[in-house]
N, C-alpha and C positions, 0 to 999 in steps of 0.2 A: 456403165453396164455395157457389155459388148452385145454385139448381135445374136452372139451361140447362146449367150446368159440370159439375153430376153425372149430366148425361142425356146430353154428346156425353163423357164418360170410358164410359160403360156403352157407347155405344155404339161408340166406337173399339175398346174390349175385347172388344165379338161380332164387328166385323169383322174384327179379327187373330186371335180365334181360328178364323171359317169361313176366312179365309186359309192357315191351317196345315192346317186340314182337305181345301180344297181341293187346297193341295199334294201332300199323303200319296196322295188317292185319285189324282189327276192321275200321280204317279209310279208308279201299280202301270200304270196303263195305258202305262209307257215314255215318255210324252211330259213328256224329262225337262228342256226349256225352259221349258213350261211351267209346272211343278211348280218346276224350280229360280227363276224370276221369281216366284213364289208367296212361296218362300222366302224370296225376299229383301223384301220387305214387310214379313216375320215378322223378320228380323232386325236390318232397319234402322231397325224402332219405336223410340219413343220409350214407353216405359209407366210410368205411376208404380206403383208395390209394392203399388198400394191391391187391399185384401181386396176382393173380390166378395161383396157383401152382409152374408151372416153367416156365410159359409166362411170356413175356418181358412187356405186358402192365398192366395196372391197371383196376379195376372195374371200377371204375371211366371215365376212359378212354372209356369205349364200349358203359356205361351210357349216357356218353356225345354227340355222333354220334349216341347213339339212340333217345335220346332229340330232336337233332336238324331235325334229318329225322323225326320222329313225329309229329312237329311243322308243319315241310314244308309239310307235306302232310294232315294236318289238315287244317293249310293255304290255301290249294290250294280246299281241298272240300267245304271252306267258301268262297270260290269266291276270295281270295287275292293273285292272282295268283305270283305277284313281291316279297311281300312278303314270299311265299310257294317258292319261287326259289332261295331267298337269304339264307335261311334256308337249304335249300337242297346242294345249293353252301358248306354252313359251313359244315352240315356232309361229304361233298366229301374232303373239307383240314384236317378235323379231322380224315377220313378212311385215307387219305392219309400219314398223319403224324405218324402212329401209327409204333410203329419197327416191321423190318419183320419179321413173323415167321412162322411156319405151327405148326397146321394148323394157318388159319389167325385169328386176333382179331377177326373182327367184317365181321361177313359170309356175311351179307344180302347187293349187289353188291351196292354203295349210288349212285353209277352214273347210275345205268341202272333206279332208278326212275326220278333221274332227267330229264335224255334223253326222259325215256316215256311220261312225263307228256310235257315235252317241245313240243313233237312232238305233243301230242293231241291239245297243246292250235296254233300248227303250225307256230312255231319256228322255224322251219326245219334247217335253219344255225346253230342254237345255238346248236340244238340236236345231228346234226353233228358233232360237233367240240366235243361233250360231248361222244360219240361211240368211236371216231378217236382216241382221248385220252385215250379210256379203252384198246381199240386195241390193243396198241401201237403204232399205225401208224404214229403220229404227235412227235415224238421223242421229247415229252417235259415231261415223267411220266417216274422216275426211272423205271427198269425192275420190280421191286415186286409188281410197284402197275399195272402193264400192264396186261390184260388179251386175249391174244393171240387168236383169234378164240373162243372165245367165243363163243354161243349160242345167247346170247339175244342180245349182242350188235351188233354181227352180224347181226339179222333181224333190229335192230333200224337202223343200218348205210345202208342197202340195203333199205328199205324203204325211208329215206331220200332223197336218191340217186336217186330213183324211184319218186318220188315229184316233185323233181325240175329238172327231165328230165334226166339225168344222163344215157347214155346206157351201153359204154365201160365199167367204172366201174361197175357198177350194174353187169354186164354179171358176173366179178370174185368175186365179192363178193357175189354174189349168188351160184356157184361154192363152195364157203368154206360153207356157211348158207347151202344150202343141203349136207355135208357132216356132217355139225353140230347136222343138222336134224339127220340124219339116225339112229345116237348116242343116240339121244333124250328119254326118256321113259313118257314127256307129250306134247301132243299139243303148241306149240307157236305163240301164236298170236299180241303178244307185247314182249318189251323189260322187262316187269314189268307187274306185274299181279295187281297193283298200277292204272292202266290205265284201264278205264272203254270203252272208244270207239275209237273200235281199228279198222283198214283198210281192205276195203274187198278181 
């Protein structure tokens, strides 16, 4: 492969992936034409498998978990809520499958959309279980894919917790959520900024 050849592959691979990104943030705002043509850019590639640098995963690989969170949250602004959560489900086995490395494959958290939008449509168990999991609290998610005090999942899991009555808990998990806070340098008001209405 010559030099020109590995410089428009690198560069086809940031433009498909700012495409996905585009997409995603494009669809939180509703404008799901746009978002959905984004889409299809991201799907219609052509991408060879090749590793990015000297990460463990493949374009292909980040492609595909931006695919599926795409769908799922194009899905869910079309009203096909079951759908947008099965979709969303596959990007969290696809983040989750990916080898660990740092920094991580694919930045943008797949579960704190899911948990958000779960919670808007007031799912509360299922969102639950979907925070718990990012935790690590529920000791079913290798340590790499665990997110420790987190920020956002922490307000998703105290909100939860606050819904369905919850004191005890809420009191410490509110506890770590304001020390997450303090750290913070923007406003949090969801677990996803994916989520249009959010708790007062």
């Amino acid at each position: 492969m010559s030099q020109h050849d590995e410089k428009d592959g690198v560069n086809r691979r940031t433009f498909l992936l700012e495409l996905a990104v585009v997409g995603l943030s494009t669809s939180a705002l509703s404008a799901c034409v746009r978002a959905a043509s984004s889409g299809t850019g991201v799907t219609q590639a052509s991408v060879s498998p090749t590793r990015i640098g000297l990460q463990l995963y493949t374009v292909r690989d980040l492609l595909e978990i931006a695919h599926a969170m795409l769908d799922g949250e194009l899905e869910y602004r079309r009203g096909n809520h079951d759908a947008a959560f099965a979709h969303l489900r596959r990007s969290v086995e696809l983040d989750d499958a990916l080898p660990y490395d740092e920094p991580w494959g694919w930045m943008q958290p797949t579960r704190h959309a899911l948990g958000a939008l779960l919670l808007e449509q007031g799912r509360v168990a299922e969102a639950e279980a979907v925070y718990r999991s990012d935790l690590g609290l529920d000791g079913k998610l290798s340590r790499a894919c665990q997110h420790p005090d987190n920020l956002w999942s922490l307000h998703g899991l105290h909100e939860c917790l606050t819904r369905r009555g919850e004191t005890v808990e809420a009191t410490l998990i509110k506890q770590r959520l304001d020390l997450a806070l303090a750290r913070s340098e923007v406003p949090v008001k969801a677990s996803c900024f994916c989520r249009l209405k959010v708790a007062a």
